[in-house]
DOLUM-124854 format. One line per 8 residues: their letters; for each residue x, y, z of N, C-alpha, C. Coordinates in steps of 0.2 Angstrom, whole numbers, plus 5000, padded with zeros to 4 digits. Each point is the difference from the previous one (the first is absolute). Layout:
<sites>
a = X/Y/Z/X/Y/Z/X/Y/Z | ...
</sites>
This chain:
<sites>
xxxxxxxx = 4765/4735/4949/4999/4997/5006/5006/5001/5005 | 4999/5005/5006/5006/4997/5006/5000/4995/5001 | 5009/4999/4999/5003/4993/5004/5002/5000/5006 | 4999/4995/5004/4999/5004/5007/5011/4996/5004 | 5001/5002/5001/5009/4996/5004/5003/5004/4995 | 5007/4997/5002/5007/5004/4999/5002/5008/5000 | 5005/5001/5000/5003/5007/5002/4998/5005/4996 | 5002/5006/5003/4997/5007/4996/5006/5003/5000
xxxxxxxx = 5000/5005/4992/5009/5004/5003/4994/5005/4995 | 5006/5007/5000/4999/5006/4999/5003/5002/4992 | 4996/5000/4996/5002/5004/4993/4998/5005/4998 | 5004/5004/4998/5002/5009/4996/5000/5000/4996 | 4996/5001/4995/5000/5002/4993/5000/5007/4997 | 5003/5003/4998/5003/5006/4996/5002/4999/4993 | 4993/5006/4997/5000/5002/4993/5003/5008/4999 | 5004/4999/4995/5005/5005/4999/4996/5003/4994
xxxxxxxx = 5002/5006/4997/5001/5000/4995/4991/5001/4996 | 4996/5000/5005/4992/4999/4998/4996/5008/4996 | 4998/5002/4994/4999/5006/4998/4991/5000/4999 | 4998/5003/5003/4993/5002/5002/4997/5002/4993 | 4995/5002/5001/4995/5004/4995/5002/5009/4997 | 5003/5002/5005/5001/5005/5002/5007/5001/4996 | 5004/4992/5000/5006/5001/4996/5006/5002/5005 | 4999/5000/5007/5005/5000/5007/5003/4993/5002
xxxxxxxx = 5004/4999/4999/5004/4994/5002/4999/4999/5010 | 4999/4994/5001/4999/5000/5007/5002/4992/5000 | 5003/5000/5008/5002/4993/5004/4994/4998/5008 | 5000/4995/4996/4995/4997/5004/5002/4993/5004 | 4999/4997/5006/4999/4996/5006/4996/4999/5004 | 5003/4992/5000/4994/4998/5004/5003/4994/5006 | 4995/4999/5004/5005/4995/5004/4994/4995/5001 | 5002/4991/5001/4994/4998/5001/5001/4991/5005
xxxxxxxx = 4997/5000/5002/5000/4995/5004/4998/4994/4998 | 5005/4994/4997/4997/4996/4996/5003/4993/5002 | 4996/4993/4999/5003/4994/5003/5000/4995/4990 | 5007/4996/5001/5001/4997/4997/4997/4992/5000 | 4998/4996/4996/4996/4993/5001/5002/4997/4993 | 4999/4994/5000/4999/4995/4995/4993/4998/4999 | 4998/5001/4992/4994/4996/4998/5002/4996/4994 | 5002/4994/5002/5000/4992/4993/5005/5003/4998
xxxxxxxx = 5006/5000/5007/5005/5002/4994/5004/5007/4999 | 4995/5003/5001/5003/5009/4996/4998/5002/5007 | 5006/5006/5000/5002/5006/5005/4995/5003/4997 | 4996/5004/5006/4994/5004/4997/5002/5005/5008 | 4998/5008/5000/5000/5004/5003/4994/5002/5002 | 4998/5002/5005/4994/5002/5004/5000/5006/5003 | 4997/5006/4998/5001/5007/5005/4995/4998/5006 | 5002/5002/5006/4996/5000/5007/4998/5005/5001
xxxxxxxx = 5006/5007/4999/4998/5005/5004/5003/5008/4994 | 4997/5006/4999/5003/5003/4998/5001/5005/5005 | 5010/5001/4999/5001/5004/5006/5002/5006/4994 | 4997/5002/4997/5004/5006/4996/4996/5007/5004 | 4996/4999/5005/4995/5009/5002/5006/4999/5007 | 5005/4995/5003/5003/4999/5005/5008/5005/5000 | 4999/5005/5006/5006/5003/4999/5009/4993/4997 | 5005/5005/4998/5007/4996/4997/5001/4995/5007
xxxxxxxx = 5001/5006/5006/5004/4993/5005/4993/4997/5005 | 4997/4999/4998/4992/4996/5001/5001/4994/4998 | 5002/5000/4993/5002/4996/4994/5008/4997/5002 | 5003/5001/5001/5007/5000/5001/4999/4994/5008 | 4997/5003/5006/4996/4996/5003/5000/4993/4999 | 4993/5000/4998/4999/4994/4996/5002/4996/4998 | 5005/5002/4994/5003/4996/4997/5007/4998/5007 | 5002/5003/5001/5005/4998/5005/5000/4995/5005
xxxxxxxx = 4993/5000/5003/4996/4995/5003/4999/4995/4999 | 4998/4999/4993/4997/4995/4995/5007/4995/5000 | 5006/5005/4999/5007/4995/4999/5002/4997/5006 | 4996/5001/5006/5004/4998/5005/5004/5004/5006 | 5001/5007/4998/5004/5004/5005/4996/5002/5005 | 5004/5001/5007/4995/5000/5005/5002/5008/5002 | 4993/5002/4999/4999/5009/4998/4998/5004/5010 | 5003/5003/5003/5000/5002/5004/5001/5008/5000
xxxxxxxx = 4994/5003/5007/5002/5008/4997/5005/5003/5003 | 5003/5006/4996/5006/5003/4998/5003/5000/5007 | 4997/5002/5006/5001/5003/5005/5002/4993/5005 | 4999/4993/4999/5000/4997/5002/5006/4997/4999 | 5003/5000/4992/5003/4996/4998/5009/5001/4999 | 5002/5009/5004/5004/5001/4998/5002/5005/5008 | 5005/4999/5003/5000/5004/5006/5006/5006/4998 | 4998/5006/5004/5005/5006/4997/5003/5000/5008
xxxxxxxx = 5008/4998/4995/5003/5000/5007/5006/5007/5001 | 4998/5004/4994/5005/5007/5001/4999/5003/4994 | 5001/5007/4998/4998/5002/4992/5007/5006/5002 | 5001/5001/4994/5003/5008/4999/4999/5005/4994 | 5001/5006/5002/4997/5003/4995/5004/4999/4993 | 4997/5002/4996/5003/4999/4992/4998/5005/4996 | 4995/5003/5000/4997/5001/4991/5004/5007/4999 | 5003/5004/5006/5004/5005/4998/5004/5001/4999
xxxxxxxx = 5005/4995/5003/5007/4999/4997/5000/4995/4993 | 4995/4996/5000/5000/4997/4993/4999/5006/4995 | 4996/5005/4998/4997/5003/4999/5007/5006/4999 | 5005/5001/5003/5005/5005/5000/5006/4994/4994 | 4999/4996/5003/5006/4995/4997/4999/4996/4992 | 4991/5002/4998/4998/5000/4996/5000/5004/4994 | 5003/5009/5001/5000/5006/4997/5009/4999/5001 | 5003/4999/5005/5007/4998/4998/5002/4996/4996
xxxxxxxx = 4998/4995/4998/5001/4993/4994/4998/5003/4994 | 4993/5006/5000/4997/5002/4995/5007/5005/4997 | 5002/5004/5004/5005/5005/5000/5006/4997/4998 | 5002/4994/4998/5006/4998/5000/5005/5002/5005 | 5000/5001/5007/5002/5002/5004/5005/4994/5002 | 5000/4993/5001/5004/4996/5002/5007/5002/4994 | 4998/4998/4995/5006/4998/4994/5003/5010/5001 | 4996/5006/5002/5003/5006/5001/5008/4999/5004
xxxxxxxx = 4996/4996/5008/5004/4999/5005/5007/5000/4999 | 5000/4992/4998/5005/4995/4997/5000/4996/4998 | 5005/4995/5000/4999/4992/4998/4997/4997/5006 | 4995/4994/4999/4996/4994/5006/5005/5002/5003 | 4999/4999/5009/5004/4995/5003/4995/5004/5009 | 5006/4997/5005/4995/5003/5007/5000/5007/5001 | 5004/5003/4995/5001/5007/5003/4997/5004/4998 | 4998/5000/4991/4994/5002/4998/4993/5000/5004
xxxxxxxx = 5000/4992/5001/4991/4999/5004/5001/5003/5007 | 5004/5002/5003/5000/5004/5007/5000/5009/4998 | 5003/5000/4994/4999/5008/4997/4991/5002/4997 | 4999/4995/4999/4993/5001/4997/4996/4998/5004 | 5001/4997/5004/4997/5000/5008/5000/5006/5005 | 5005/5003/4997/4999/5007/5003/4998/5003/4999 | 4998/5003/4992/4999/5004/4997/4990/4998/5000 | 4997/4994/4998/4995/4999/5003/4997/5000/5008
xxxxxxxx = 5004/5001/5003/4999/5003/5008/4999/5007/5001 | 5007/5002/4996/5000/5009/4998/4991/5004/5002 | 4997/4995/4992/4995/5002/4996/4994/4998/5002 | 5000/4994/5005/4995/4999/5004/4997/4999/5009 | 5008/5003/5002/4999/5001/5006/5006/5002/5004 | 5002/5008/4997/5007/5000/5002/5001/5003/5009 | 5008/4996/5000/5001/5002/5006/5007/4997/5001 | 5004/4997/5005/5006/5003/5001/5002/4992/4999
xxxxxxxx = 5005/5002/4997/5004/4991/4999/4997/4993/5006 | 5000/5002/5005/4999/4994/5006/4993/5000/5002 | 4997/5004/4998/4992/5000/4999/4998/4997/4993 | 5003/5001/4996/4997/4997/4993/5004/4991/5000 | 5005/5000/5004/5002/4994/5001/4995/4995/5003 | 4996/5003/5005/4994/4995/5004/4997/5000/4998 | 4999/5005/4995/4993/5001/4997/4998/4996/4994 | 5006/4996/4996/5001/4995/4996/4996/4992/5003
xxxxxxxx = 4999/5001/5007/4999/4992/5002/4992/5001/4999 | 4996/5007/5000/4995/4999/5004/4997/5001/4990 | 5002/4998/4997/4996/5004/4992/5003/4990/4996 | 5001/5001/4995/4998/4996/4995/5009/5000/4996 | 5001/5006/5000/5008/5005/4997/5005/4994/5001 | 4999/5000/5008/5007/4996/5001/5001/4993/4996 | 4993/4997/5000/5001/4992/4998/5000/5000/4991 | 4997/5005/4999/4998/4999/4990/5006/5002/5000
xxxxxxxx = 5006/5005/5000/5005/5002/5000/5007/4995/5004 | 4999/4997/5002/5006/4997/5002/5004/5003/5006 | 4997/5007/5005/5004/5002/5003/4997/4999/5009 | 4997/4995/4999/4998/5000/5009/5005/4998/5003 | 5001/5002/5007/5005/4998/5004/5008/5001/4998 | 5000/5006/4996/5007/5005/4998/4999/5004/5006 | 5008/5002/5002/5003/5005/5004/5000/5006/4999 | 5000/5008/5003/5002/5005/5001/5006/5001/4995
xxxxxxxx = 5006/4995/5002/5006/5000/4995/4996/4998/4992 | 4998/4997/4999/4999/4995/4996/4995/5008/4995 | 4998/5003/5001/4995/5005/4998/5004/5007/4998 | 5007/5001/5007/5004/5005/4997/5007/4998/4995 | 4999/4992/4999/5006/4999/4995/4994/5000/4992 | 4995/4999/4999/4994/5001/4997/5003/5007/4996 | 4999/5006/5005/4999/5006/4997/5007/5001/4999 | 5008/4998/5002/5005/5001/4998/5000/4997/4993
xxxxxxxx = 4998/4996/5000/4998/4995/4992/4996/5006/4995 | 4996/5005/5002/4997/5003/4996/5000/5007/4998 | 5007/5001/5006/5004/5005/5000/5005/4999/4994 | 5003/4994/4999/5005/5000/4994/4996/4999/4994 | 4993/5002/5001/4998/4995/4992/4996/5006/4998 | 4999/5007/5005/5000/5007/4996/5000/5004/4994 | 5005/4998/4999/5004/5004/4994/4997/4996/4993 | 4997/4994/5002/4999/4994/4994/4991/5001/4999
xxxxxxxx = 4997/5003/5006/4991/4999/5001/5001/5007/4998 | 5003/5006/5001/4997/5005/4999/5003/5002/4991 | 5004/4998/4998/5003/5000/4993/4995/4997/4995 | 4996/4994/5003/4996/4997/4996/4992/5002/5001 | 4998/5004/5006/4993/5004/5001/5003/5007/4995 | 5006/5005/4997/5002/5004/4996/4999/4997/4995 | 5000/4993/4999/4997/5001/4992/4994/4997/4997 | 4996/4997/5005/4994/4999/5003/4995/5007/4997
xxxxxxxx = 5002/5007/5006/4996/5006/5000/5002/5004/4996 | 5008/5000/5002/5004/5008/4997/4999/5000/4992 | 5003/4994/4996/5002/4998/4995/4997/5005/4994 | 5003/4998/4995/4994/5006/4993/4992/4996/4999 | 5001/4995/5002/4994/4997/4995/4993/5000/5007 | 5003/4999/5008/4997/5001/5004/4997/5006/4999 | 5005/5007/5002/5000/5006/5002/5002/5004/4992 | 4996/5000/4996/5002/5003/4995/4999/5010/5002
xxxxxxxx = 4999/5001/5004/5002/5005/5002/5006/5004/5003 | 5001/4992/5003/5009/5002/5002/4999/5002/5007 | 4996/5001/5002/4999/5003/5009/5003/4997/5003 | 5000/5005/5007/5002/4994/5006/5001/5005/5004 | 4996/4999/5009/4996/5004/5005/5006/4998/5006 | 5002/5004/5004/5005/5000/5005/4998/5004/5005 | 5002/4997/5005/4998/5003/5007/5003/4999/5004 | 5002/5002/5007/5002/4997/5005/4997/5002/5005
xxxxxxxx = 4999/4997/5007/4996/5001/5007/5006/4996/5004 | 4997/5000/5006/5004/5000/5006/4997/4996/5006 | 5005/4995/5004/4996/4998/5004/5006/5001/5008 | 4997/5000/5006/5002/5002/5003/5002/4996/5003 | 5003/4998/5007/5003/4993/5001/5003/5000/5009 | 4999/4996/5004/5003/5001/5007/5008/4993/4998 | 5005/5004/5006/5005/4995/4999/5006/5005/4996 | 5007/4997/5001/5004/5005/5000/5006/4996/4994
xxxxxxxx = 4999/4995/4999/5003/4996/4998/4999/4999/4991 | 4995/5002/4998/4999/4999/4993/5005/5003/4996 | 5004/4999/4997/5004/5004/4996/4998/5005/4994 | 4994/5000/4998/4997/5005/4997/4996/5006/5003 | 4999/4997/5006/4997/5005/5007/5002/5009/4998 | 4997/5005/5000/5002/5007/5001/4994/5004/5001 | 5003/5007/5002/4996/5002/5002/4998/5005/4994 | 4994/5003/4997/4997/5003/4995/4996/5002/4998
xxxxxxxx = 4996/5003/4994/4992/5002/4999/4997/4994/5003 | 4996/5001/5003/4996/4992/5003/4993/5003/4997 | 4998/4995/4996/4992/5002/4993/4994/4995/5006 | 5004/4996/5006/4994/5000/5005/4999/5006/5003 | 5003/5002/5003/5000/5005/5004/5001/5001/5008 | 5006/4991/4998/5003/5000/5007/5007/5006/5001 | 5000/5004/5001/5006/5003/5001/5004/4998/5005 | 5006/5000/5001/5004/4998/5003/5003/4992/5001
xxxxxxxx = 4996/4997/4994/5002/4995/5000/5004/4997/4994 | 5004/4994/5003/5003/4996/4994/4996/4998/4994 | 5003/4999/4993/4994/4999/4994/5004/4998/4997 | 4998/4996/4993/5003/4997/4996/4995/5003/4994 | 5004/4999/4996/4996/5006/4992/5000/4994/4994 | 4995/4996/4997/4998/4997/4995/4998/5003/4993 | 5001/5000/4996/4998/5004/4992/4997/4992/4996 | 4995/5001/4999/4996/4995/4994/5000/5005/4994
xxxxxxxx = 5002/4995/4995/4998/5001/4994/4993/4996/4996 | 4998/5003/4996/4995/4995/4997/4998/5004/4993 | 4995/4993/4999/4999/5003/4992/4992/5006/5000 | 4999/5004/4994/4994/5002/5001/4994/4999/5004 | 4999/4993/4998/4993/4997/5007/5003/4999/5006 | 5006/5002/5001/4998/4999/5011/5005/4992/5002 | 5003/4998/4994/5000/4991/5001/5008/5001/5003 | 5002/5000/5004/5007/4999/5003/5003/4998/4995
xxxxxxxx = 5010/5000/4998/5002/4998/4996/5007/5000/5005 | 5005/5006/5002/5004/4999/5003/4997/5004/5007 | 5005/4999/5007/5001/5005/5004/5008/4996/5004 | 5000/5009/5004/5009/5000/5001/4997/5003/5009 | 5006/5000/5004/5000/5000/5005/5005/5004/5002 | 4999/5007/5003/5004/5003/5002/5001/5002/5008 | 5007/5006/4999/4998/5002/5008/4995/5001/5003 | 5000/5005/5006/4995/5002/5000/4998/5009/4997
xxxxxxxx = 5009/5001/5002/4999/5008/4996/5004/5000/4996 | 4999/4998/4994/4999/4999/4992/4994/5005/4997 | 5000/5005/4996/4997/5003/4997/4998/4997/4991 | 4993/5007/5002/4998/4995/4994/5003/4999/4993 | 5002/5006/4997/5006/5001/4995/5006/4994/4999 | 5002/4997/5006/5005/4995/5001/4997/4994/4999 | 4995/4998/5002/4996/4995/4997/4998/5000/4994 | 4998/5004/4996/4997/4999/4994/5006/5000/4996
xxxxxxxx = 5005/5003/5002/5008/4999/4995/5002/4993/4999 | 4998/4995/5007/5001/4995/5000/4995/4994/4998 | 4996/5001/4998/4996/4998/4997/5000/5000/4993 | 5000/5004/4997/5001/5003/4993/5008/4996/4998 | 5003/5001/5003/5008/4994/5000/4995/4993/4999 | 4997/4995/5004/4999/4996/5003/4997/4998/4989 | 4995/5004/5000/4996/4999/4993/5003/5001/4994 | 5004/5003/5000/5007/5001/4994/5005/4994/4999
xxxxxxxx = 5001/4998/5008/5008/4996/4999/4995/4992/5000 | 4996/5000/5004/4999/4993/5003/4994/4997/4995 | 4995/5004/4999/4994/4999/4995/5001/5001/4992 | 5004/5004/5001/5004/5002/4994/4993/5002/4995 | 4996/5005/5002/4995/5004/4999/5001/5007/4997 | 4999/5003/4993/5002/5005/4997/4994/5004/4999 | 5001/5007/4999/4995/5005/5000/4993/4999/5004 | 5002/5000/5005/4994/5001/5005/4999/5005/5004
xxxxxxxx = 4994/5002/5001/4997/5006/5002/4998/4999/5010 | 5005/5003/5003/4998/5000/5007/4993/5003/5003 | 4998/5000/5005/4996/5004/5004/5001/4999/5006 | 5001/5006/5003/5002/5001/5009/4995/5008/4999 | 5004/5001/5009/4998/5006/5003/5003/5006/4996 | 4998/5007/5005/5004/5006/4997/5008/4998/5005 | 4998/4995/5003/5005/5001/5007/5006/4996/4998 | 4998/4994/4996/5003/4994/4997/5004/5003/4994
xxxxxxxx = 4996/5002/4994/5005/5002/4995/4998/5007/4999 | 5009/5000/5004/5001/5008/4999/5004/5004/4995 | 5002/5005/5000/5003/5001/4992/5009/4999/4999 | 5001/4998/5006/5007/4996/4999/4998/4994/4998 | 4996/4996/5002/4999/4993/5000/4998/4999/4991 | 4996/5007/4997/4998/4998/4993/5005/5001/4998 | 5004/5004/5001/5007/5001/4996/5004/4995/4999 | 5002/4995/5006/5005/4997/4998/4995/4992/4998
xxxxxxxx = 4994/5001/4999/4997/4992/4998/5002/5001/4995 | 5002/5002/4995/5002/4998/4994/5007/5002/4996 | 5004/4999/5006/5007/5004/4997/5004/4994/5005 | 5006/5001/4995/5006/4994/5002/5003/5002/5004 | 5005/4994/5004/5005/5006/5007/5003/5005/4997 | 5002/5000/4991/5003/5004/4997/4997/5006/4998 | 4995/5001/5001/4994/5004/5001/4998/5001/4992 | 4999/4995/4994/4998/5001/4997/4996/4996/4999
xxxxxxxx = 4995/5003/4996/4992/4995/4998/4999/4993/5002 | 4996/4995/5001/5000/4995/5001/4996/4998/4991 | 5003/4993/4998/4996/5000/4995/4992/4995/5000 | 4998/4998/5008/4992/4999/5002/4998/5003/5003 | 5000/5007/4998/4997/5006/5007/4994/4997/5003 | 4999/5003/5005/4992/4997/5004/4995/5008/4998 | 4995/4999/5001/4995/5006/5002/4999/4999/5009 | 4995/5006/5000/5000/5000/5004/4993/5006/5003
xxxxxxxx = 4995/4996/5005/4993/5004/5002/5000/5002/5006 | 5001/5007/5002/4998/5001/5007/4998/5007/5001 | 4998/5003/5007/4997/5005/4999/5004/5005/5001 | 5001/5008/5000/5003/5006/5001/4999/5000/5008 | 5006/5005/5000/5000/5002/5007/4999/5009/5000 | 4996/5002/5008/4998/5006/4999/5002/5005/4995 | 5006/5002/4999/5005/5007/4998/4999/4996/4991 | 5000/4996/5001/5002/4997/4991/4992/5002/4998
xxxxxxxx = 4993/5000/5003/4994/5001/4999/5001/5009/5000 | 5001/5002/5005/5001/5008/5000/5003/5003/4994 | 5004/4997/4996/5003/5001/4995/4996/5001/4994 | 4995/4994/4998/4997/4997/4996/4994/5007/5000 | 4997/5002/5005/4996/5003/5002/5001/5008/5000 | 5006/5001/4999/5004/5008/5002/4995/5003/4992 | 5001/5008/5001/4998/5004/4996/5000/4998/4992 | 5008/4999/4999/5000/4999/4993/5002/4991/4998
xxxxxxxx = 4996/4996/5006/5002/4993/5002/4994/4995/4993 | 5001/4997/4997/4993/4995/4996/4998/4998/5004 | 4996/5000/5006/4996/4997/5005/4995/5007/5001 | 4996/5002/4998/4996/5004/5000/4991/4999/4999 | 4998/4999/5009/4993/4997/5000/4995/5006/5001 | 4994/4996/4998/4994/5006/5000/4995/4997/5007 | 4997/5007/5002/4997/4997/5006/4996/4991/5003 | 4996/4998/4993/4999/4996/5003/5003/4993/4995
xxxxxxxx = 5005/4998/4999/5004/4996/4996/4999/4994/5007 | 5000/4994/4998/5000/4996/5003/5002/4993/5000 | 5001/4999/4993/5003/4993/5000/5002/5004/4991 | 5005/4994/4995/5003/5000/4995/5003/5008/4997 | 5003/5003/5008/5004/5005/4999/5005/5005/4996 | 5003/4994/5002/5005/5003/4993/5004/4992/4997 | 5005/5002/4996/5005/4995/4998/5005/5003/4996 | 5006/4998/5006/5006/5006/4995/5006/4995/4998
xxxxxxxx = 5002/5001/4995/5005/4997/4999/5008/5001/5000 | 5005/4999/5002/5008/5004/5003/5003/4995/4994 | 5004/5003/4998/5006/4996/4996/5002/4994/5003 | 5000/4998/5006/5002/4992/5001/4995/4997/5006 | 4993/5004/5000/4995/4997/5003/4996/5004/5001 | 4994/4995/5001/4992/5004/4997/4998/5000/5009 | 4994/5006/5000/4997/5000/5006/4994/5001/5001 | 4994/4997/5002/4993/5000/5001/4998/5003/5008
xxxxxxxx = 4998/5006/4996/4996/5003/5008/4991/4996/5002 | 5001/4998/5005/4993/5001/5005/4999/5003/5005 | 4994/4998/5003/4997/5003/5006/5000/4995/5005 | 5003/5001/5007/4999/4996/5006/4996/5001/5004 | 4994/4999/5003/4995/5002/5003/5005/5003/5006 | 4996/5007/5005/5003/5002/5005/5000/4996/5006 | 5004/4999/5004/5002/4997/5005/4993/5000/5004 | 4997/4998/5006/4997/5003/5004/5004/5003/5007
xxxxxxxx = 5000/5006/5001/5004/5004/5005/4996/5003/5005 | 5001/4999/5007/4997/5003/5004/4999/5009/4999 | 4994/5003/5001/4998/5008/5001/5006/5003/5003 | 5001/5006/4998/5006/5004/5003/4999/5002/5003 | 5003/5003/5007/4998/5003/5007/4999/5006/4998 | 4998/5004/5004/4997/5004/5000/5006/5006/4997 | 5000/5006/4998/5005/5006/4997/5006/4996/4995 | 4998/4994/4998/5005/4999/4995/4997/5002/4992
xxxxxxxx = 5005/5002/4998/4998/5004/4995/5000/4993/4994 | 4994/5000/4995/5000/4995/4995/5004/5001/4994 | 5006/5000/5001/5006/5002/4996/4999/4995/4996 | 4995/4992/4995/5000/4997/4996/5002/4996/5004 | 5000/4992/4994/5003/4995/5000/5005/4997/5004 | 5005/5004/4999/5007/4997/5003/5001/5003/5009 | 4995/5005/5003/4997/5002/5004/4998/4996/5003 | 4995/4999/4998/4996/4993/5004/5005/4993/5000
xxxxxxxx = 5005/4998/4997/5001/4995/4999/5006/5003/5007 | 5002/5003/5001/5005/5001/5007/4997/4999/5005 | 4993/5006/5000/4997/4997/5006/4999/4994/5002 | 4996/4996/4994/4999/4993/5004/5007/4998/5002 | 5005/4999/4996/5008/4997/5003/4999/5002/5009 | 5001/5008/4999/4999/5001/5007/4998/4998/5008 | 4992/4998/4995/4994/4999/5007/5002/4993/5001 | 5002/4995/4993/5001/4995/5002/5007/4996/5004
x = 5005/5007/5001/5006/4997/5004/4994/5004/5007
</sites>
């Protein structure tokens, strides 16, 4: 029999661990609407209502109600007086914490979180120091990070900070990438490029190959080294008219003295490592043997190909050879020929004679000045 007075509250019941017919283990709940009373004495329960067909926050509701809280909708009870964006810079600063990128930096302190404030600006909205400065106010960056309301100065004593702590982050990404156990191949990919630059004053400023194709302009020349996959490990900064031979010399120093990395195989241009450059990577000022030679991969240059090729040369192809050519091997290094697909070259004007490959390849030089 319903007792009719006193309060109603909300009860949950979950069975765990229930094994069917079928022999599938299943959890089961239920919610229900029930009032507590007295008959002669003994606490007896009373179900009112079964809310278990009622969605979770239906139920949640209810019971909330039931205790007293005074429930109003969302929109009412809460006014937005300003938002900023987040989930991207969370989201970048989340893959740097994943990356161990803080403890790479340095030790804690403001100088670090202003370097990794940058370094998260870089990757999610780069642009120029005093632009990324204001741009800190209007995102989430500045406040999770501790660096709102930092100066101009305050962001270039940051990177003086990160300039002396170079030798220490890229000695410790060498043994991270480079190392044997990383890089059991021993690799390591080198390149250098060029940025060109207005202003008269830089001291590395000169004038050079420019790989934008500013001519006439001032340029500064950077070399990245990395490991097999592409992952940055060190880079170096040079003039602007620094060649490429001079950098990879300096580099190859850099991973000997400072990495203290032995037998490792380089890879550059034909332009980079040239046959002075292989010569002396393995020989002491005294000109004898080095006892951690490095290898070394790059490609030939035309006249060393024409060699290979000559009458009585081991490079000897049948009309249609197209790929696993040959492979020759030299007493102090081994060679793999392929095929680079032809360039595409503008049609030759009219009475030029198709004297071959090397023919059309002047032409185009030509049309194209």
């Amino acid at each position: 029999m319903t007792r009719n007075g006193g309060k109603v509250h909300v009860v949950r019941v979950r069975k765990t661990g229930y094994v069917d017919k079928q022999g599938r283990e299943r959890d089961y709940s239920s919610a229900y609407l029930r009032r507590t009373y007295r008959d002669g004495g003994k606490v007896k329960n009373e179900t009112v209502a079964n809310l278990s067909a009622l969605p979770d926050h239906i139920i949640d509701l209810i019971d909330a109600g039931l205790k007293g809280q005074q429930l109003v909708p969302a929109g009412q009870a809460v006014t937005i007086t300003g938002s900023l964006p987040h989930g991207h810079v969370a989201a970048v600063h989340a893959l740097a914490r994943e990356l161990d990128l803080p403890a790479l930096l340095g030790p804690a302190g403001r100088q670090r979180d202003l370097a990794l404030a940058l370094i998260i600006s870089r990757v999610a909205r780069p642009g120029s120091k005093l632009s990324t400065l204001t741009w800190w106010d209007d995102t989430t960056l500045g406040t999770d990070l501790g660096v709102a309301g930092v100066s101009t100065d305050d962001i270039y004593a940051a990177m003086d900070w990160l300039d002396d702590r170079q030798d220490a982050i890229e000695a410790e990404l060498a043994a991270r990438h480079l190392g044997p156990e990383a890089n059991p191949a021993r690799m390591a990919l080198f390149d250098l490029s060029s940025s060109w630059l207005e202003g008269t004053r830089c001291p590395l400023a000169a004038r050079g190959y420019s790989r934008d194709g500013k001519k006439g302009r001032l340029q500064i020349e950077y070399g990245l080294l990395t490991d097999p996959a592409g992952r940055p490990v060190a880079v170096r900064v040079f003039p602007g008219n620094t060649g490429d031979p001079v950098a990879f010399t300096e580099i190859v120093t850099v991973m000997r003295e400072k990495f203290g990395l032995a037998k490792m195989v380089m890879v550059g241009d034909r332009g980079m490592i040239t046959s002075a450059r292989i010569a002396a990577l393995n020989e002491l000022a005294d000109g004898t043997a080095r006892p951690d030679p490095y290898g070394w991969i790059t490609a030939l240059r035309a006249p060393a190909i024409k060699k290979l090729m000559a009458d009585d040369g081991p490079l000897q192809l049948s009309l249609f050879d197209q790929q696993d050519l040959a492979e020759i091997t030299w007493p102090a290094s081994g060679r793999t020929c392929c095929k680079r697909p032809r360039r595409c070259l503008p049609p030759l004007p009219p009475g030029w004679p198709p004297d071959g490959w090397l023919a059309r390849r002047r032409s185009a030089s030509r049309w194209a000045r």
